[in-house]
C-alpha positions as CSV (number, residue, x, y, z in Angstrom):
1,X,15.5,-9.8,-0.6
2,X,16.5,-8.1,-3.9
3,X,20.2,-8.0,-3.3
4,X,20.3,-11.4,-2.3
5,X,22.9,-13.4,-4.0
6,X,21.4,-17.1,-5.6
7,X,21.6,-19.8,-2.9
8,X,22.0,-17.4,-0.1
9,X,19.6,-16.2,2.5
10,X,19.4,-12.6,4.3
11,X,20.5,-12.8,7.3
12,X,18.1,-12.6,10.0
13,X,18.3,-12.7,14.0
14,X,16.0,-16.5,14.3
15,X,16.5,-16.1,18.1
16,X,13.5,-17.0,20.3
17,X,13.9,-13.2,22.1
18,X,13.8,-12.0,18.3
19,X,10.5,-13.8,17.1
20,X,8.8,-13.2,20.0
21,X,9.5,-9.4,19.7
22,X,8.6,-9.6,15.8
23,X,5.1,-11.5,16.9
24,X,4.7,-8.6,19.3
25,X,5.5,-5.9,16.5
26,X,2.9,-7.9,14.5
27,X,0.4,-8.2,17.0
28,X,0.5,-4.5,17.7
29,X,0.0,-3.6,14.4
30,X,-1.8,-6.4,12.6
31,X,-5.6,-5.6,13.6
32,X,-8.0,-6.2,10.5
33,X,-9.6,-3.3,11.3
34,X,-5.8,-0.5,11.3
35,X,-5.6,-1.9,7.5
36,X,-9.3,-1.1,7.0
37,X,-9.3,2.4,8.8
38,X,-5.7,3.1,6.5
39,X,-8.0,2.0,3.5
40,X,-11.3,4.2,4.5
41,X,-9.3,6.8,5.4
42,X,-7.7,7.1,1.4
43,X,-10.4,6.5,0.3
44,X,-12.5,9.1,2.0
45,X,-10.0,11.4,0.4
46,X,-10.2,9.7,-2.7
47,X,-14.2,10.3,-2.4
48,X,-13.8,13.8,-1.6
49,X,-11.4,14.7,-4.4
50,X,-13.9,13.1,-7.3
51,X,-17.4,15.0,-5.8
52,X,-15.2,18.2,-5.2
53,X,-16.0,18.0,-1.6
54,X,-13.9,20.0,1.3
55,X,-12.3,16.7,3.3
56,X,-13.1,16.9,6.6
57,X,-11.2,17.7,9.7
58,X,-10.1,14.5,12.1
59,X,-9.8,15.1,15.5
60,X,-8.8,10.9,15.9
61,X,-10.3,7.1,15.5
62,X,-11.2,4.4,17.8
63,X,-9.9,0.9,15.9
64,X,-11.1,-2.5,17.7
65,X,-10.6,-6.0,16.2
66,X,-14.1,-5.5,14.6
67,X,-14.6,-2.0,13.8
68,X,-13.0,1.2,13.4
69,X,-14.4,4.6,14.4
70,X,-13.3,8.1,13.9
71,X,-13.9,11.5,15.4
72,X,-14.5,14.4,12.9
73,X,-14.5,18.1,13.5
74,X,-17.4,20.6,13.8
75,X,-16.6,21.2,10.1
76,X,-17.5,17.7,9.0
77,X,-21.3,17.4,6.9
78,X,-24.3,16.6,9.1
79,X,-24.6,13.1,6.7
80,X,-21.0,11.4,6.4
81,X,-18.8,11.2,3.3
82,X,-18.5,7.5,2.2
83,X,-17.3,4.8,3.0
84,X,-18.5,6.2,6.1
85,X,-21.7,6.2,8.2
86,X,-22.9,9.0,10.6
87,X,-22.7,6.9,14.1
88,X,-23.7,10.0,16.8
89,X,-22.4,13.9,16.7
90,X,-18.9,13.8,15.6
91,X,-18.4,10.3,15.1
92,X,-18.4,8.1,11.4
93,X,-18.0,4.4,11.5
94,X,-16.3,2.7,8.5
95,X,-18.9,0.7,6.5
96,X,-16.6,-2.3,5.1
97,X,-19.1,-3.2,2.4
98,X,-19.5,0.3,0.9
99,X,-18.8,0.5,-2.9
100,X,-16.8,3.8,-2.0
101,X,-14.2,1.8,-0.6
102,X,-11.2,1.3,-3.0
103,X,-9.8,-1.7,-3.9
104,X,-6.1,-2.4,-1.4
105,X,-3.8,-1.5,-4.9
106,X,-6.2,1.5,-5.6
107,X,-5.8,2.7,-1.9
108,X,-2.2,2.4,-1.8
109,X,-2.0,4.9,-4.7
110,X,-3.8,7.6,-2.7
111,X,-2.1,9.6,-0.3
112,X,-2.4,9.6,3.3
113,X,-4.9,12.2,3.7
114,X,-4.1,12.3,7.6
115,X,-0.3,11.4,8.0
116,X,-0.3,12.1,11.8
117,X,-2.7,9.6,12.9
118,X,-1.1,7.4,16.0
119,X,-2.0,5.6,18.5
120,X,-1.9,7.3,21.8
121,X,-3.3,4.6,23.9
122,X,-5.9,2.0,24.3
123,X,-9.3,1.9,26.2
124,X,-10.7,-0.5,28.9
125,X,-11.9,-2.9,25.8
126,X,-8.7,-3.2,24.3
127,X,-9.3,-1.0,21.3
128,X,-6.4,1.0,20.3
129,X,-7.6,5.1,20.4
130,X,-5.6,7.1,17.9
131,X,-4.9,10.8,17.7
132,X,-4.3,13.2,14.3
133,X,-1.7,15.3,16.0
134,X,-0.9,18.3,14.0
135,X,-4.8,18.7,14.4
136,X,-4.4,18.7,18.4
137,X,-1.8,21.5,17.8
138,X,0.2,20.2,21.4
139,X,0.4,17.6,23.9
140,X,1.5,17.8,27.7
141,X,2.9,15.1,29.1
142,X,3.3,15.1,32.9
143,X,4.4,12.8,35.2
144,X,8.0,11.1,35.9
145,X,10.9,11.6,33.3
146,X,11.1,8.3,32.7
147,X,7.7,7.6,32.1
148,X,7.3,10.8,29.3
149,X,10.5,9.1,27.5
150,X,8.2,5.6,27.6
151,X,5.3,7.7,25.8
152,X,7.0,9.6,23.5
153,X,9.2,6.5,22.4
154,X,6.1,4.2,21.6
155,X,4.8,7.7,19.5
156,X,8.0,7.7,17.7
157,X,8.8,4.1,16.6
158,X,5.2,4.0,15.4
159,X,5.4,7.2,13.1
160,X,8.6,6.3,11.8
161,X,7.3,2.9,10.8
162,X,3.5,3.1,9.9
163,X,2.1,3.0,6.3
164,X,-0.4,5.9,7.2
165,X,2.5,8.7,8.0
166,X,4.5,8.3,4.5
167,X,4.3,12.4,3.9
168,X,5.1,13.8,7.6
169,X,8.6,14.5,9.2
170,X,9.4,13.4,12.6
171,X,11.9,15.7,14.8
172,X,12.8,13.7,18.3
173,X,14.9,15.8,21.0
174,X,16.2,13.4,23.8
175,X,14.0,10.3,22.9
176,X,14.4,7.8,20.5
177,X,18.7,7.4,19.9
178,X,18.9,6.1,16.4
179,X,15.8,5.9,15.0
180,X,16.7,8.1,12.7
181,X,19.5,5.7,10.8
182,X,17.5,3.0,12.2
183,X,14.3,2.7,10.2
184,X,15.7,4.7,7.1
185,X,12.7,6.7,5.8
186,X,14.7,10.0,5.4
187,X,11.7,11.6,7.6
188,X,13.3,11.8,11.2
189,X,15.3,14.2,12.1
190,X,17.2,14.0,15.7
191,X,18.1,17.3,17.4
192,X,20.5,17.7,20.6
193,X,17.9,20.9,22.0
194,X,14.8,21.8,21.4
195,X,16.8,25.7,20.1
196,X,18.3,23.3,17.3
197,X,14.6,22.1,16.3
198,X,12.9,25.1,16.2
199,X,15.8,26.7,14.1
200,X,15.3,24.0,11.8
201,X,11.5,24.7,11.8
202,X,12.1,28.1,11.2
203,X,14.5,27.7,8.4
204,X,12.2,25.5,6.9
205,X,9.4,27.7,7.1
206,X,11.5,30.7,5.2
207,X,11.7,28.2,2.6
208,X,8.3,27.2,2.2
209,X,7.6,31.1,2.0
210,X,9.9,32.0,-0.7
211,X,9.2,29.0,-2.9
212,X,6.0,27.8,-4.9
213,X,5.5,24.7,-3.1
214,X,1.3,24.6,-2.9
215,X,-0.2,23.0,0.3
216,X,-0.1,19.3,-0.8
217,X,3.6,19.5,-1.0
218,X,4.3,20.7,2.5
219,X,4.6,17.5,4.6
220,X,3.2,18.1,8.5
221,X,5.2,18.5,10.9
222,X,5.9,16.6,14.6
223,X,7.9,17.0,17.3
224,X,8.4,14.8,19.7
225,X,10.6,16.3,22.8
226,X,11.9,14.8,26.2
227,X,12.5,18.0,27.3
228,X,10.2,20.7,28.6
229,X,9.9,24.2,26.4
230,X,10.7,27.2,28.0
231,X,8.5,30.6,27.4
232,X,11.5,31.4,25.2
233,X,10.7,28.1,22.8
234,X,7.0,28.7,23.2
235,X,7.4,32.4,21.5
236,X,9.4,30.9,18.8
237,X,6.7,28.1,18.2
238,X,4.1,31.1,18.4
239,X,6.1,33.1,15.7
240,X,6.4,29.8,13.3
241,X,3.0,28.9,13.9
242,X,1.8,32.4,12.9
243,X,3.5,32.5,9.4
244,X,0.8,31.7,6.9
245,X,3.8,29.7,4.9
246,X,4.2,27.5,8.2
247,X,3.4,23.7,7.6
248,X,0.9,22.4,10.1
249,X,2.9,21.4,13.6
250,X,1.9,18.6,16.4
251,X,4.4,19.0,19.4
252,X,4.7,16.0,21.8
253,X,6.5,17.3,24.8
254,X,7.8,16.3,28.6
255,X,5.7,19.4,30.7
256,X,5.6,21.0,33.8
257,X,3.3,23.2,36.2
258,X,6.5,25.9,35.5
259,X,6.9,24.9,32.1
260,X,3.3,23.9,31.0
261,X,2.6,23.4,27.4
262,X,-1.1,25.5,26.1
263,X,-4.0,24.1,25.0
264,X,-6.3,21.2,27.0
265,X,-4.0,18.4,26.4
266,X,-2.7,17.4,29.4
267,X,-2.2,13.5,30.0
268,X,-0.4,11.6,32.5
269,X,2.0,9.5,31.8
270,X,2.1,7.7,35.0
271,X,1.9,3.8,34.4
272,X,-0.7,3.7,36.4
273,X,-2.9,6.5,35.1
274,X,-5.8,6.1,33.5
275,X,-7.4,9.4,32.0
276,X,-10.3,10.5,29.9
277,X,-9.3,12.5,26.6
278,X,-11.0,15.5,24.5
279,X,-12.0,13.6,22.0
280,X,-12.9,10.4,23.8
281,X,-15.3,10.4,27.1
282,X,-13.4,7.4,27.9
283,X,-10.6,6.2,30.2
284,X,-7.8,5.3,28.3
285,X,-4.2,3.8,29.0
286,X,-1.5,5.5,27.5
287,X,0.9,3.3,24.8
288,X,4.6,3.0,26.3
289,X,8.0,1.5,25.1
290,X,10.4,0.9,27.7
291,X,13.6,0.9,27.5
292,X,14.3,-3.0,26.9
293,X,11.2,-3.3,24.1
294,X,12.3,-0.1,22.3
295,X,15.7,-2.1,22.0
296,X,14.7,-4.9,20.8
297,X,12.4,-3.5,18.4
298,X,15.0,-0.9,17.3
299,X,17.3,-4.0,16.8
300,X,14.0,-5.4,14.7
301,X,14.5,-2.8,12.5
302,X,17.8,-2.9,11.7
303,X,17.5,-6.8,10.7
304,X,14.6,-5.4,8.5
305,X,17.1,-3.1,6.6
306,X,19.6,-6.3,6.2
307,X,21.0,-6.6,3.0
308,X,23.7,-8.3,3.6
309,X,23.3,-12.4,2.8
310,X,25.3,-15.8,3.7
311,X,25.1,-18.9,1.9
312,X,22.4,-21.3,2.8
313,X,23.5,-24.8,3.9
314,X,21.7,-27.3,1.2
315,X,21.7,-24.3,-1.2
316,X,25.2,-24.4,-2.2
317,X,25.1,-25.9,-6.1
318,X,22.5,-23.1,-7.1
319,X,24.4,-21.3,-10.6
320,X,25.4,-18.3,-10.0
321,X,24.6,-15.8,-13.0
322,X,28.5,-15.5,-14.2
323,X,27.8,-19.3,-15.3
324,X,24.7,-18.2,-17.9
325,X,26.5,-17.3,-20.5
326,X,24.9,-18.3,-24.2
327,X,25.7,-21.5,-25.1
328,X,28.0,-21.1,-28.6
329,X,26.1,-21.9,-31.8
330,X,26.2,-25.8,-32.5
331,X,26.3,-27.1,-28.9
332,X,22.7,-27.3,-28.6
333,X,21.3,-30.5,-29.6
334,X,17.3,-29.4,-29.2
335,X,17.9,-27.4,-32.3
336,X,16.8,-24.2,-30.2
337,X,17.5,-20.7,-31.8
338,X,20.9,-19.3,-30.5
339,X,21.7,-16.5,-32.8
340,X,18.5,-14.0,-33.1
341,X,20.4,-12.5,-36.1
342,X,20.3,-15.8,-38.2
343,X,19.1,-14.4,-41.6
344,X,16.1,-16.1,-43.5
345,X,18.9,-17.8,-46.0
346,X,20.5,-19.1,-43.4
347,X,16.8,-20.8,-41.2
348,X,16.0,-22.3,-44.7
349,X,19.0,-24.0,-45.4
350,X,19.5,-25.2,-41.8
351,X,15.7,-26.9,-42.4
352,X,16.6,-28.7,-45.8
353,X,20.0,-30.2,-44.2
354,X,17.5,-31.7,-41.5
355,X,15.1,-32.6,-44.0
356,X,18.5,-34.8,-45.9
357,X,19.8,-36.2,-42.6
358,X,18.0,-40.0,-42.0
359,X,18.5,-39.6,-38.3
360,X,16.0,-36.7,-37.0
361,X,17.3,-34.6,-34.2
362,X,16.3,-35.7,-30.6
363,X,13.6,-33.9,-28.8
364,X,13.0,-33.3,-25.0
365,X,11.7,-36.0,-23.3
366,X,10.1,-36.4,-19.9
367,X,13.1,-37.8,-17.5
368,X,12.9,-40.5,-15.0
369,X,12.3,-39.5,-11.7
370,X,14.9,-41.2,-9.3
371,X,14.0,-44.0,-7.3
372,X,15.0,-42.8,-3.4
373,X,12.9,-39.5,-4.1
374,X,11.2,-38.2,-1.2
375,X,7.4,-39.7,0.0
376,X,4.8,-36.9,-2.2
377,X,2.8,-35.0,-0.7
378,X,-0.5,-36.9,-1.7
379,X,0.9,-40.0,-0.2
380,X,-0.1,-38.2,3.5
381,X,-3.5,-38.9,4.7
382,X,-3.2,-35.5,6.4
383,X,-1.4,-32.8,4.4
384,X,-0.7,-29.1,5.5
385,X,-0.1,-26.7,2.4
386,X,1.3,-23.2,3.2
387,X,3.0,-22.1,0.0
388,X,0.3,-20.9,-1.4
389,X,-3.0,-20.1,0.8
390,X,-2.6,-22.1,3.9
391,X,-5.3,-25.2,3.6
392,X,-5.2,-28.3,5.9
393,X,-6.2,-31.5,4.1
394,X,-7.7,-34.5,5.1
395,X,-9.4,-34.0,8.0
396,X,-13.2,-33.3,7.9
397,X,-14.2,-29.3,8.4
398,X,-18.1,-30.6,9.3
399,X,-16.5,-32.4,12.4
400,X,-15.7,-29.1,13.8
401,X,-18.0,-26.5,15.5
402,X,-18.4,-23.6,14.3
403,X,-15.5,-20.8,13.9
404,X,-12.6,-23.6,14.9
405,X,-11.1,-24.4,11.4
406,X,-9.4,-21.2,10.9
407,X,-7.6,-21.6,14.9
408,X,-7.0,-24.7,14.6
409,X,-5.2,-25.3,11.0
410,X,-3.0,-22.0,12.5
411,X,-2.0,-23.8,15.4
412,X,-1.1,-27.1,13.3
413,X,0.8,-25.0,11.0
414,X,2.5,-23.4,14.1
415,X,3.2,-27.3,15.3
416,X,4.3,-28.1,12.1
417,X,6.5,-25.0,10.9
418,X,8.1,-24.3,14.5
419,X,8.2,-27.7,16.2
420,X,9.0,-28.4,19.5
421,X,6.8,-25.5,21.2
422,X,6.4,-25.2,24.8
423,X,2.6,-24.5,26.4
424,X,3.6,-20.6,27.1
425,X,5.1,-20.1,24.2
426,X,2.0,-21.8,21.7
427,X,0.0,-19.3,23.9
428,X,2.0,-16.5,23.1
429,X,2.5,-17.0,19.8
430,X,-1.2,-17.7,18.8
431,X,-2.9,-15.2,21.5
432,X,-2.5,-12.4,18.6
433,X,-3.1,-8.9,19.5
434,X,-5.7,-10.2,21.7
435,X,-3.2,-11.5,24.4
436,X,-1.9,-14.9,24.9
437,X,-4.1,-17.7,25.2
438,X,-5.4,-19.1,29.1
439,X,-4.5,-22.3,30.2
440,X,-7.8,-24.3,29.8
441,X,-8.1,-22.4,26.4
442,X,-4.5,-23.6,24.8
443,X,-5.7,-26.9,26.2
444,X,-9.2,-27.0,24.6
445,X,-7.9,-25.7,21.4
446,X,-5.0,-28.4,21.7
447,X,-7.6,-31.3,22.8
448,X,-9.4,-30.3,19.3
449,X,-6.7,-30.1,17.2
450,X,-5.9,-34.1,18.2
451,X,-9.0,-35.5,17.6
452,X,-9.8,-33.4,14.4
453,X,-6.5,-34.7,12.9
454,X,-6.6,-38.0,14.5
455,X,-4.5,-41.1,13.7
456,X,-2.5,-42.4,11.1
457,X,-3.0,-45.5,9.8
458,X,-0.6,-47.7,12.0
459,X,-2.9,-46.1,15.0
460,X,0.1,-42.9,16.1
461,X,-1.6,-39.9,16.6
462,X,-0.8,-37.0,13.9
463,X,-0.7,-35.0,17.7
464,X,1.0,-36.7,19.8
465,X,0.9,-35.5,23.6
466,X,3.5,-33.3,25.4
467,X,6.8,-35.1,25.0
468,X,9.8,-33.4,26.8
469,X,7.6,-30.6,27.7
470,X,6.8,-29.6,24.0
471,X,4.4,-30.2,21.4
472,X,5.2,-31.2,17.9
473,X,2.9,-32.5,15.0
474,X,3.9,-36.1,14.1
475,X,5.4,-36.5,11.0
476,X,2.8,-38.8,9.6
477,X,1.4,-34.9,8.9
478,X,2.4,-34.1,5.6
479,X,3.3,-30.9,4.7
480,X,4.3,-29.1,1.0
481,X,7.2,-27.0,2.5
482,X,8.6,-29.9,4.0
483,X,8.3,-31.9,1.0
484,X,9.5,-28.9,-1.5
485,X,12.7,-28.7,0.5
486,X,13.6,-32.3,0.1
487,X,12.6,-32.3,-3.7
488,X,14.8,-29.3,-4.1
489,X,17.2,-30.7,-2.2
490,X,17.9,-33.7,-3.9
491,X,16.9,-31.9,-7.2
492,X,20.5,-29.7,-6.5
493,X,22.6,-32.4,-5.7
494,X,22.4,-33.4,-9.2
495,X,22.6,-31.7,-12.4
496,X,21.0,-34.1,-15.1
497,X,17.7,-34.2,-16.7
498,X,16.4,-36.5,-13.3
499,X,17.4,-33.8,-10.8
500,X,15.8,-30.9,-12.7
501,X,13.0,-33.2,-13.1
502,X,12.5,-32.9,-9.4
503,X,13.3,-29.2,-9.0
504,X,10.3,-28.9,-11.4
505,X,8.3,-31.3,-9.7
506,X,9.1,-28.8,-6.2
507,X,7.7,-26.1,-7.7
508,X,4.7,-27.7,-8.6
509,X,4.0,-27.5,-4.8
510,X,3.8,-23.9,-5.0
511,X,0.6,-22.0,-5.6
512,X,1.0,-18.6,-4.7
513,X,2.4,-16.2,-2.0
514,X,3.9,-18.5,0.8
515,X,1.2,-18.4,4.1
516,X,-1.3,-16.2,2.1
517,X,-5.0,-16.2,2.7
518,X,-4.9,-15.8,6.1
519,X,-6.7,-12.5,8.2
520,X,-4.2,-9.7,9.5
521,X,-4.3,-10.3,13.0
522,X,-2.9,-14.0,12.5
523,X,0.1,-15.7,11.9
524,X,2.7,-13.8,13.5
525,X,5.0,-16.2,14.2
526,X,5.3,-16.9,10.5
527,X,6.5,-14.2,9.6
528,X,10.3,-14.8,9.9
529,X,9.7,-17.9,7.8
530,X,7.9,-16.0,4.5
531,X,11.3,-14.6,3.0
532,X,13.0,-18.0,3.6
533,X,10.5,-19.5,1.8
534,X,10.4,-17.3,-0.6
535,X,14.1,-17.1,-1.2
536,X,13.6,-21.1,-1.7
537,X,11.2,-20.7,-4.3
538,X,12.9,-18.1,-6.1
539,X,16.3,-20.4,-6.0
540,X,14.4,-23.1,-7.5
541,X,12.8,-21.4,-10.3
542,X,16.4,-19.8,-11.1
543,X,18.0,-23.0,-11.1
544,X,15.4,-24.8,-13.6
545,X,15.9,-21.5,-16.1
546,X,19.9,-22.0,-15.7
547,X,19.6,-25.8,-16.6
548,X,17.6,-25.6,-19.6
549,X,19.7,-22.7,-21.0
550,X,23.3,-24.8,-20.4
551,X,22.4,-28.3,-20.7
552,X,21.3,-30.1,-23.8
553,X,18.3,-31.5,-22.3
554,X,17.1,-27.9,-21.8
555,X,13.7,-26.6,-23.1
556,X,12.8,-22.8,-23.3
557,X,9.4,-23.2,-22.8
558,X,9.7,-25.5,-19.6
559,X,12.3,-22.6,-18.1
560,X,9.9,-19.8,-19.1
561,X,7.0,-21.2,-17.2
562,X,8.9,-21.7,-14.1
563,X,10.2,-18.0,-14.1
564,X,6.8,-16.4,-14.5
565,X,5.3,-18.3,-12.2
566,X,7.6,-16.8,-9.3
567,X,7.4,-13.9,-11.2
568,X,3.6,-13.5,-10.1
569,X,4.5,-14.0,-6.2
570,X,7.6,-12.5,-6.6
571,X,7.2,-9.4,-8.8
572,X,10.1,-7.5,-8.6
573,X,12.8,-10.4,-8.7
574,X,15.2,-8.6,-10.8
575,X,16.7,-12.1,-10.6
576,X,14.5,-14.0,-12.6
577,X,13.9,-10.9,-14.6
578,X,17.2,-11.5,-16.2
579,X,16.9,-15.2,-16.4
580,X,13.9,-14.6,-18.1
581,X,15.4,-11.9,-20.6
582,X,18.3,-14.7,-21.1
583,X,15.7,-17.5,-22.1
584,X,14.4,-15.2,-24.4
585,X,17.5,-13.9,-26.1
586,X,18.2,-17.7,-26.3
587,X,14.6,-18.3,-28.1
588,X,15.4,-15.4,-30.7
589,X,12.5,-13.7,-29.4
590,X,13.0,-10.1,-28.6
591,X,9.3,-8.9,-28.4
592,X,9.5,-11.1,-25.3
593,X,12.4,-9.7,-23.9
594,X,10.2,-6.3,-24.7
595,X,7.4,-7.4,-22.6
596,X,9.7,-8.2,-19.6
597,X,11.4,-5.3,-19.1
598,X,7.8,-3.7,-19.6
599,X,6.7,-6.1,-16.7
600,X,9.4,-4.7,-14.5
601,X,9.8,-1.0,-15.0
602,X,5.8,-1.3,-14.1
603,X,6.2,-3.6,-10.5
604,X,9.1,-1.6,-9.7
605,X,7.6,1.7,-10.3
606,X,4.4,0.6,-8.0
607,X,7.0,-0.2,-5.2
608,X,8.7,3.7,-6.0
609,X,12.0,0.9,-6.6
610,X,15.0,1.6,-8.2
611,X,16.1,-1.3,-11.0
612,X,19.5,-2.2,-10.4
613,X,22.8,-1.8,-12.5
614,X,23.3,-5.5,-13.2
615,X,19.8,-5.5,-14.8
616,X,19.9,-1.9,-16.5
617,X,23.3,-3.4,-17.9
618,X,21.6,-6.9,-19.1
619,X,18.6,-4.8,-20.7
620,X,21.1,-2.3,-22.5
621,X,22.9,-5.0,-24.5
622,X,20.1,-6.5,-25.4
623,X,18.9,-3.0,-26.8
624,X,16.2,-2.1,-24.3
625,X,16.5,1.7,-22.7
């Protein structure tokens, strides 16, 4: 999103396949509960580090949609460390309410204290079981070849992708093609043998040895291998292991009874198998990728990455920057300060030849809004707002019994946003990570939704039954994207005082972070629509700041508000940055220009982001460094 050239969008693969894999991908990873264990866990570490306490060892965690669950080792206190509670011998459960647990921007600040957690599999409830695999030392995996690669490429895709492994490195032997330039992080290493893995681990090792890195620099180490290790590899292993500079190793590997790996991890990886763990005296199913989903995710990925951006149709007349270039002294009838170097001589005489002239200069004034502007969104009896926190209007909440306000404003926003839905696929798309909805349930839910919203006034239902063998909410549902677009687009189409009148009156539709406010584990579907939207919004507000700096109608102030009120959804717009360092050259105000480039170098150093050259450049010739 921050390469994106003005009026284009990223490309993205907007396929059916592609956004049901994406809702899977989200639905995998989107339980409540993996963001609140991810959170415990730093700050358990966080907790640790201020009372000077020895961080405990984990052996794994057991993460539900309600609670999450971890196993410490025999080391761990008798009475747990907050934000955690003592459940049973060996096992702390997360207390969400405890004071110990930081804040979501504090968290993020604190390392990972245990970088190979990952899910191995998932128990007879659903709840996904995860292992800290450096601390099991080495995994077995027997059963069919094809099976192993299944296992291990699940393992892989997830620890080159999760939040909670930013400091490990990831070798991969025979599993995995591509990851490596696929998802980018610069952790994965792929090896053609397992000889050319353990070289590297021994290499590696040497180094650590002869250089002053302390233990907090040495990132953990996993290998995941398709291939069994000979006694030859295991010696090797033994050696690296041995070497008191050697950075803690998991290793993942295909085994056999003649080439079995040590220790008491042995699992299955038959489909069918079901098999109790050492940390967990409960059958669980192994996690698996075939060959098809690892594709499509892989492919997933690679869209992620996507830099490259068309133009959008409808988007074609936003400016480009080449064309915000200062307007020369004398053009601008609003009397707004061009040239910051004007000298105090200079301001006073400009002020007496105003004071002489009988005519006083004209001053902004609130255009007329064109007639054939689209229906606002107040107009609606029933209005859906998602650029912002998603809220359904109009109908009344006390109708409904209990818990079905947050379901069923999801699935009008799915009816509304992505039209046109089929049964299975409103199932599929609002099951979650708990699995697609039944029948009699999508029906229910649907029956609900219809007579919560009810009728317009002319008597057509705002949920009209299955037409064509789809659903789709009526358009006598209102809805702010749906109105923003058609403000913005007729805002676009023309260039005077009227039409930026309506791009203004677009963004008044906006009130925060598109499709915020809503839990984890929802909203999956949505998710190839947030950078669209946001891309919208961020075109909008860069066209207002362009108008009022070219045109004479233009006010500062008006352009200024617009830019920082993206600026706070979208924080690291280097974009608007610089049409917000332009207004404020244009103002004569260079403490302002100060305080934005402040602004960024802070949002961009919380995201570990580089600024670009075209704003380093801008900044430099207005004499920031």
């Amino acid at each position: 999103m921050r390469h994106r050239r003005p009026g284009h969008r990223i490309v993205q693969d907007l396929s059916e396949d592609a956004q049901e894999v994406e809702e899977e991908v989200h639905n995998a990873s989107a339980s409540a509960s993996v963001e609140l264990l991810d959170r415990g866990l730093r700050s358990l570490s966080a907790k640790c580090a201020s009372t000077q306490t020895t961080l405990p060892s984990l052996l794994g965690a057991r993460v539900s949609n309600t609670e999450c669950e971890i196993f410490v080792g025999e080391d761990a206190p008798a009475i747990a460390i907050s934000p955690f509670r003592a459940t049973g011998t060996g096992r702390w459960r997360l207390h969400p309410e405890s004071s110990a647990l930081l804040p979501e921007d504090e968290a993020a600040e604190t390392r990972a204290p245990y970088p190979g957690l990952a899910t191995i599999g998932h128990d007879a409830d659903g709840a996904q079981i995860l292992v800290e695999l450096p601390q099991t030392g080495a995994i077995g995996l027997y059963g069919p070849a094809e099976d192993t690669k299944q296992v291990l490429a699940a393992l892989a895709l997830e620890l080159a992708t999760s939040v909670s492994t930013d400091h490990l490195n990831l070798s991969c032997i025979g599993v995995a093609d591509g990851l490596a330039s696929t998802a980018k992080t610069g952790r994965i290493r792929a090896a053609d043998s397992v000889h050319q893995c353990l070289r590297e681990l021994e290499l590696l090792t040497l180094e650590y040895a002869s250089g002053e890195s302390s233990t907090e620099d040495i990132p953990p180490e996993v290998v995941l291998s398709a291939y069994p290790l000979t006694s030859e590899h295991l010696g090797r292993m033994r050696t690296i292991v041995g070497h008191a500079a050697a950075p803690p190793i998991a290793i993942i590997a295909a085994a056999t009874e003649e080439h079995p790996l040590p220790g008491t991890w042995r699992l299955d990886t038959a489909k069918e198998a079901r098999q109790k763990l050492p940390i967990l005296d409960q059958p669980v199913t192994l996690q698996r990728l075939t060959d098809d989903e690892y594709t499509k995710l892989a492919d997933l990925l690679r869209h992620a990455e996507e830099t490259r951006s068309v133009a959008a149709p409808g988007w074609e007349k936003v400016p480009t920057e080449d064309t915000l270039e200062p307007v020369p002294v004398g053009s601008n009838p609003l009397g707004q300060r061009t040239d910051t170097s004007t000298t105090q001589t200079e301001a006073l005489s400009t002020l007496v030849s105003i004071a002489k002239t009988t005519t006083p200069p004209p001053q902004p004034t609130a255009p007329a809004i064109p007639q054939d502007t689209p229906p606002r969104l107040e107009t609606y009896e029933v209005q859906l707002c998602v650029l912002g926190p998603v809220e359904l209007i109009g109908p009344d909440p006390a109708s409904l019994e209990a818990g079905k306000r947050r379901v069923l404003t999801e699935l009008a926003c799915l009816l509304r946003l992505r039209p046109e839905r089929t049964p299975d696929q409103i199932s599929r798309s609002m099951g979650g990570p708990r699995g697609p909805w039944s029948a009699k349930y999508r029906a229910d839910n649907l029956s609900k939704l219809r007579v919560w919203l009810g009728r317009a006034q002319g008597g057509k239902l705002h949920l009209p039954t299955m037409s064509g063998g789809t659903y789709s909410l009526s358009p006598t549902v209102g809805c702010d994207w749906a109105c923003f677009q058609q403000l913005a687009q007729h805002g676009l189409a023309s260039e005077d005082a009227a039409g930026t009148a309506l791009l203004e009156q677009a963004l008044t539709l906006v009130h925060g972070e598109p499709l915020s406010g809503t839990p984890l584990d929802r909203y999956a579907w949505a998710e190839p629509l947030k950078p669209t939207m946001l891309a919208a919004i961020v075109d909008t507000a860069h066209t207002i700041a362009a108008r009022h700096l070219r045109y004479d109608y233009g006010n500062l102030d008006t352009a200024r508000e617009a830019l920082l009120k993206v600026l706070e959804i979208d924080p690291v717009c280097e974009l608007l940055y610089r049409d917000l360092i332009r207004v404020e050259h244009r103002a004569g105000n260079p403490e302002g220009i100060t305080r934005a480039a402040q602004r960024l170098y802070i949002a961009l150093n919380k995201l570990d982001l580089e600024m670009t050259p075209q704003t380093e450049e801008l900044l430099r010739k207005h004499g920031v460094r």
